[in-house]
Structure formats: C-alpha cells, structure tokens
N, C-alpha and C positions, 0 to 999 in steps of 0.2 A: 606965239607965231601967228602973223595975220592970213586969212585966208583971200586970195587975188580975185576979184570977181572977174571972170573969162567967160565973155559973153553973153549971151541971150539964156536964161536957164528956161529948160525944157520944163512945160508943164508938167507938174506932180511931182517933181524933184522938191529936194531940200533947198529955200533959202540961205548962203551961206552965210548971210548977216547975220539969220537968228541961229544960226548950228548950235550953238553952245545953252540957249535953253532949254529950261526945260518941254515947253509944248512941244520944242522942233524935238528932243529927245524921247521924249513918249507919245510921239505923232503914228497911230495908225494913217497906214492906207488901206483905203478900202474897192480902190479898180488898180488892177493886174498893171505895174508900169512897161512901158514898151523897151524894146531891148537899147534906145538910147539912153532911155532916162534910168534904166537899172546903171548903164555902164557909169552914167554924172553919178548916180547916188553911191557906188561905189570907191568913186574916186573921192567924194568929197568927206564918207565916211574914214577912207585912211590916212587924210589928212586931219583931220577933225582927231581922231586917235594919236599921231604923233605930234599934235600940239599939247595935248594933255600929257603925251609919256613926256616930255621938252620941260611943261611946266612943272611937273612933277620932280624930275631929276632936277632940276635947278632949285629948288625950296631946300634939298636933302641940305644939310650941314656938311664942311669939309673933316675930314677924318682925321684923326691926331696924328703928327708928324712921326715915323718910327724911326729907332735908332738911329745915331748919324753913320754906326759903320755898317748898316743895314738899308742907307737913302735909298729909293727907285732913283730912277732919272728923271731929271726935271721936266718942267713943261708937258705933264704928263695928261693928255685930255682938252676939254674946251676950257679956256683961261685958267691953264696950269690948276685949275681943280683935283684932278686925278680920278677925273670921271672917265669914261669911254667916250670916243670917239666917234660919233652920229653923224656921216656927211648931210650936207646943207645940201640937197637932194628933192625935186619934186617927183611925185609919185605919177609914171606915163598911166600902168594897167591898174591901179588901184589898192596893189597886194607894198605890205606893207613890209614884205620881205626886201625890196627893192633897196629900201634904205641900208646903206652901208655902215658898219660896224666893225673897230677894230680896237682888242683888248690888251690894256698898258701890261709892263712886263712886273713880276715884284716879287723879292726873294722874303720867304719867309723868316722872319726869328729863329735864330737857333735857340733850341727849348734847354734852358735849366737843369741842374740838376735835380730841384724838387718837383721838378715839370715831369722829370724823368720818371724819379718816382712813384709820382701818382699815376702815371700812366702805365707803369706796370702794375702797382694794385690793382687797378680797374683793370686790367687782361685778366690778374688771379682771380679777382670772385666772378668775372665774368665766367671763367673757366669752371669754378668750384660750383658757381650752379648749374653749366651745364649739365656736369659728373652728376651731380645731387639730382638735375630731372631726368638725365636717365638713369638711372638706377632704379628712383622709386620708379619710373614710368612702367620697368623692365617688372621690378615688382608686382605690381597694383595690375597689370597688366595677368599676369600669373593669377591673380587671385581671383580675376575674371572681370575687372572693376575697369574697365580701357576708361570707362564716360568720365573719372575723377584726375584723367590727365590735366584736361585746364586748369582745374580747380590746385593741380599739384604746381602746376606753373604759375601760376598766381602768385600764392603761398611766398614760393618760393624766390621771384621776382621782389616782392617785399622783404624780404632777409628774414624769413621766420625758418626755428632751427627743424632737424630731422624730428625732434621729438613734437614740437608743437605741429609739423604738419601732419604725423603721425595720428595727436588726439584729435586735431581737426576734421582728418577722414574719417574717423571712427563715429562722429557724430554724424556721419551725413548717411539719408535713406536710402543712400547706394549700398551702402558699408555695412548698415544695418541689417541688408534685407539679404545682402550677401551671408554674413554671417550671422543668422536670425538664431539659432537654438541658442548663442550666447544669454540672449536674450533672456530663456525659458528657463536656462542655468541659473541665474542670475536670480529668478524667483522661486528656486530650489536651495537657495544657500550651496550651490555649486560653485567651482572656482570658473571664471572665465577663462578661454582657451586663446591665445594667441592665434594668430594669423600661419603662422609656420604650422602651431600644434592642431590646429583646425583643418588643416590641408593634410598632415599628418595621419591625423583620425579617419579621414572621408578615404583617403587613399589603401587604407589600413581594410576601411568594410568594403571596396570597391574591389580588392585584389581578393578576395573571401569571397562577395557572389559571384565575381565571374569566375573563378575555379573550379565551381559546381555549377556553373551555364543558370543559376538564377538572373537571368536580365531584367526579366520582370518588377524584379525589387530594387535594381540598381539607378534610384534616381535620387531627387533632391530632397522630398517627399520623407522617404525612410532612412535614408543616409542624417536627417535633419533629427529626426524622434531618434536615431540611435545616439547620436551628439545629447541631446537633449535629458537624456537619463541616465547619462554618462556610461554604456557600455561600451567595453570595450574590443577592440577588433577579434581576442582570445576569445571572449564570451560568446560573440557572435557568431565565432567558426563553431563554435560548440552547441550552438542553437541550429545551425545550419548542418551539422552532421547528425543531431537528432532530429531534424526534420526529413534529412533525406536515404540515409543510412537504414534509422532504426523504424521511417516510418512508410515513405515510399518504396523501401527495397524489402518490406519485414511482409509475413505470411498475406494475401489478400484477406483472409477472414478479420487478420488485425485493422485493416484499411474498413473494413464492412461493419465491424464494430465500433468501433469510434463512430463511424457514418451514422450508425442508430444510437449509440448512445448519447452524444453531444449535437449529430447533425455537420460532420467535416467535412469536406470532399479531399483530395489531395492538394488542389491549388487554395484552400480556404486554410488548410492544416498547415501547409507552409509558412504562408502568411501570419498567421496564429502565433504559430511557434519564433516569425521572427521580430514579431509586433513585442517592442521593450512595456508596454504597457500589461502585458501578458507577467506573470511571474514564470520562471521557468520551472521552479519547485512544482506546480500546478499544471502547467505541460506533460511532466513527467509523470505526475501522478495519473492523468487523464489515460497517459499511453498503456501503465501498468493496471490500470482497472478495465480496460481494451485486451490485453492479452492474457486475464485474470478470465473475463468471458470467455475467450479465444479456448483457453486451457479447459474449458469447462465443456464446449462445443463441441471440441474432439470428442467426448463421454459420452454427448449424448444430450448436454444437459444444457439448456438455456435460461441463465440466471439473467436477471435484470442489472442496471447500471447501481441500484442502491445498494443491493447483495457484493457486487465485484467489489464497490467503492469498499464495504463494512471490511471486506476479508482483505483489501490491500490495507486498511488503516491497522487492521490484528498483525500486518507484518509479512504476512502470507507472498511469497514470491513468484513473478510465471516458473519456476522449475519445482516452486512445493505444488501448485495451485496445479500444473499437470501431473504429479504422483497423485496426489490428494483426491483431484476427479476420480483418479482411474482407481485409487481404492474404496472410493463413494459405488464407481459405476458393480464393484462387485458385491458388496453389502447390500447395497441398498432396494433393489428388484425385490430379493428372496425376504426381506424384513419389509417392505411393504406387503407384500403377502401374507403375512405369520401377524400384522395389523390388521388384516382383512379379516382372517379366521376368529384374533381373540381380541377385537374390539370392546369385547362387552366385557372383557375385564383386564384387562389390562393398558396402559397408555400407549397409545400409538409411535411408532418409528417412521418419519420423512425425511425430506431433503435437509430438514431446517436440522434436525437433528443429527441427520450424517455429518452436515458440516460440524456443525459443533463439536461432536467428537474427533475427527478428524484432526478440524483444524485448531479448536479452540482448547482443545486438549480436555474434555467438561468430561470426568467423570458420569457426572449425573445422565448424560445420554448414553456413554457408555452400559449404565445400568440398565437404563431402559431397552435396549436391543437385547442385554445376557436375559434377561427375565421374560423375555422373547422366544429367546435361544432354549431357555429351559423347560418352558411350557410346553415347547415343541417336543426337548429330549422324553418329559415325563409321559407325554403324551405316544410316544412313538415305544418307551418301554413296555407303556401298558397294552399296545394293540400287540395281534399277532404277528410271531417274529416272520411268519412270510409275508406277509401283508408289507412293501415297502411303497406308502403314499407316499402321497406329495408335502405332507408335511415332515418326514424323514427324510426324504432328499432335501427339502429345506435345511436340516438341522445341518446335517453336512455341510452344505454350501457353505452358512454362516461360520460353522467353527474352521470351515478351511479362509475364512475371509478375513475372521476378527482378529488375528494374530496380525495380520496387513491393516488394521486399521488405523495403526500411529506411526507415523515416520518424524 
C-alpha cells in the first residue's frame, strides 16, 4: 500500500518516503513535537501499520478447500481468497480501529466417529486426574504438607501413577522433615510407619497428654522421640499415670525425697518419667528407693539414697520398709545403749545391723543384740532385786521388742 504524500510535512515529523526504514523506525526525537505534528505522526504511524498488517495477510497461503458438502460460500474475502474483509479505508483521527472489518461465515466439519472418541478419552483422564489431584491434595493436605500441592500437580499432569507420586513425595525435604523419626526408626532396625500409622500414633500420645492437662509436652519435639523409640500410646498413658498419680499426688516427703536424692523437681520428674530415652524399669526403681526413705523418716530415721537403693535391690517393699522401720525404731535406741555400757566386750548393735536382721533376715546380727540382751539379763540377776537400773528396764524393752523383729 503506497502512502500519498498530503502536503507540506510539518517539521519533526516522519518523512513518508522513508516510513518503512529502518532509521525512520528507530528515529528518537529529542524536542517535545507540537500538538500538530503529534496529530501527522499519528496518522502516518497507522497507516504505516496497516500497510504492513495488508502485506502480511497477502504473503499467507490460501487454505485447503474443505469438503464439498461442507463448501462456505463463494467469493469469500479479497479476490475470493477467504481472507477477511479490510475496507479500502483512509484513516481521518489515526486510530486504527477506524478500519472496517467483516468475518466470512463457515460451518465446521462434522467430527467422526474416531474424532468422537478420542474426545471423550481426553474428558476421562482429564477427569481421572482431576479425582487423582484432589484427593491426594485433600490427603497431603491432612498430613500438614499443603507446599507439595504443585509438585503433586506436576506429577500428575505427566501421567505418573498413585504410587510413583507417592515414592516421589516421600523423597522430598517436605516429607522428610514431616515425618522425621521415620528416619531415626530406620537407624534402629525399626519398621517404618506409614503416613495413616504415623498420624495414628501422634494422635494416639496427643489424646494421653491432654487427658491429664500435660500441654507442656504436647509438641512436635516429644511426640517425635516417642515415635522414635517406638513406644506406644499404652506405654505412655502408663508413664504418664506414674508420673502424675503415684508421683505428684503421692505423700510430699516422697516429692522431697526424690528432690534430694536424684535432684527432681515435679516439672523435671515429669519430664523424666516421660523422656523414652529414660527406661522405665529405672523410673520406677528411683520412686521406690524415694518411699524406701520416706518409710524410714516416719521412724525417725534418715538413711541416704545408697542404703534405700541396697534394701529395694534385697526386695524390701514401701509396706515391709514401713513395718520394718517401725520394728528397727523399737529395738534399736535400748541396744544402742546396752553398746554404750558393754563396749569393751562385746560387738556393738547399730542401724547397720538392725537392718540386717530385720530385713536381711542375718542371723548373725540377730546374735549379736541376744548376747546383748543377755549381758544385760545376767547383769540385772546379779544386782539387787530392788535396785531396777537402767539396764533392767533395758532388758525388758528388748525381749518385748525382739519377738517383733522379723515379719
């Protein structure tokens, strides 16, 4: 299309001889043009454009003739091409809308029957991956992992099945970090735990601390070490009712004990008891060498944590360990005394040795209090029968005591 040269061109306008090179096409200006020569540059830029859209559609090739019981109508476009219709139009304001345009009429192909059916496969798998991204989305979603949605659409847009995008999430540092004690299982010769069994388990310790208002321990933290060493949600309610049961609700001296013997507090004892790295056999023991003192304290008597430890490991229980005291606390005063008087010959009677008879069942200390016992009797035969010392009320004491020495 030629462009008409019309008149005088206003300085700083485009040349329309040279419009179509390139200098006139990557020509800065560089002073501001006046609002006539904007309005020429305007017009002569959307003529300059529909000569190129003109040359453009005329290069295209004509399109293959379609079916004859399908023809359009003839004469369709400029020289029956079956192009569109461009009237032959000069542009007044510059806008390129101005050109007029009107589109031939054309009935489509009626599609095949194999047409058909490919068209409905592609609805089905379009459909079946739908299904297939939500579900896993609804899934993955559940298991707290939303950021592996793309990645499940991906997958999935490539045609890979449920189980390969399954192993594919499972490798990724989302998945990983989600279900981390697998991990630690895993270097345990543990079984790995599904994704159901893993929500399972967490659900399992979750509904256990909050029962007994532990929120403290309800995180990711210990939920993750109890996974990890595979205990289970039974075990834990069983850790958790000896922590709170037999240890927060049990006498304060047992709480004060343990405090000096190990150094607990209540919130450390907790903890303790529900830390899987802890044995629990060892828990336990801790508590009954705690009320092994306890039992002991009622009497009078403050034994250390190596003494409790000795007499839980003989067997000794808190219900023998409080008779036991209380038959120690009556022996024992009036045979330290009758130690005092006949030191110089005969072996001394102490704590070490009450226990022993008591609990250990030792003859052998047993002997040593009778020969005690009898130094005193022989001793109190030979003074005068009015005279009743202090080592005749001894004698008494002990033989109302020693019959109560063994239970």
């Amino acid at each position: 299309m030629a462009v008409k040269k019309k008149g005088k061109i206003p300085a700083g306008a485009i040349n329309p001889q040279a419009i179509f090179t390139d200098k006139a096409i990557g020509k800065d200006f560089k002073v501001p043009l006046t609002p006539k020569q904007q309005d020429y540059q305007t017009k002569i830029t959307a003529e300059r454009l529909q000569a190129q859209a003109d040359a453009y559609f005329a290069s295209l090739p004509k399109p293959p003739e379609p079916p004859k019981k399908d023809e359009p109508p003839k004469d369709e476009g400029p020289a029956a091409g079956g192009g569109p219709n461009i009237d032959d139009t000069t542009s007044v304001s510059g806008n390129i809308s101005e050109f007029g345009t009107s589109l031939p009429s054309y009935t489509a192909p009626t599609p095949t029957s194999e047409e058909l059916l490919a068209q409905a496969e592609t609805k089905r798998l379009a459909e079946e991956r739908q299904n297939a991204l939500d579900v896993l989305t609804q899934r993955y979603k559940q298991f707290g992992l939303e950021g592996l949605v793309d990645v499940i659409k991906k997958l999935i847009m490539e045609g890979a099945s449920e189980a390969t995008i399954t192993f594919a999430l499972s490798e990724t540092p989302e998945y990983k970090t989600r279900f981390r004690a697998n991990q630690a299982r895993l270097t345990k010769n543990l079984a790995v735990l599904s994704p159901a069994e893993y929500l399972a388990v967490e659900d399992g310790y979750r509904q256990v601390l909050r029962s007994y208002g532990l929120n403290q321990f309800d995180n990711d933290q210990y939920v993750s070490r109890f996974i990890e060493n595979d205990m289970s949600p039974t075990e834990l309610n069983s850790r958790v009712q000896l922590a709170t049961q037999r240890i927060m609700n049990a006498d304060p001296r047992v709480m004060n004990t343990l405090r000096n013997y190990y150094g607990l507090g209540n919130i450390d004892l907790v903890a303790y008891t529900l830390d899987p790295q802890g044995q629990l056999p060892l828990i336990e023991n801790q508590i009954a060498n705690a009320e092994i003192g306890v039992a002991a304290l009622r009497q009078g008597f403050n034994v250390g944590v190596s003494n409790a430890e000795e007499l839980r490991r003989m067997g000794v229980t808190q219900e023998q360990a409080t008779k036991g005291f209380a038959t120690i606390a009556d022996v024992l005063p009036t045979a330290q005394k009758l130690t005092d008087i006949y030191k110089d010959g005969l072996e001394g009677y102490g704590m070490e040795e009450a226990q022993g008879e008591v609990f250990g069942q030792l003859a052998s200390q047993k002997r040593k209090r009778e020969r005690l016992t009898g130094r005193e009797t022989a001793a109190f035969q030979g003074s005068s029968g009015t005279a009743l010392g202090q080592g005749a009320l001894s004698t008494q004491y002990l033989r109302r005591g020693s019959s109560g020495g063994q239970f």
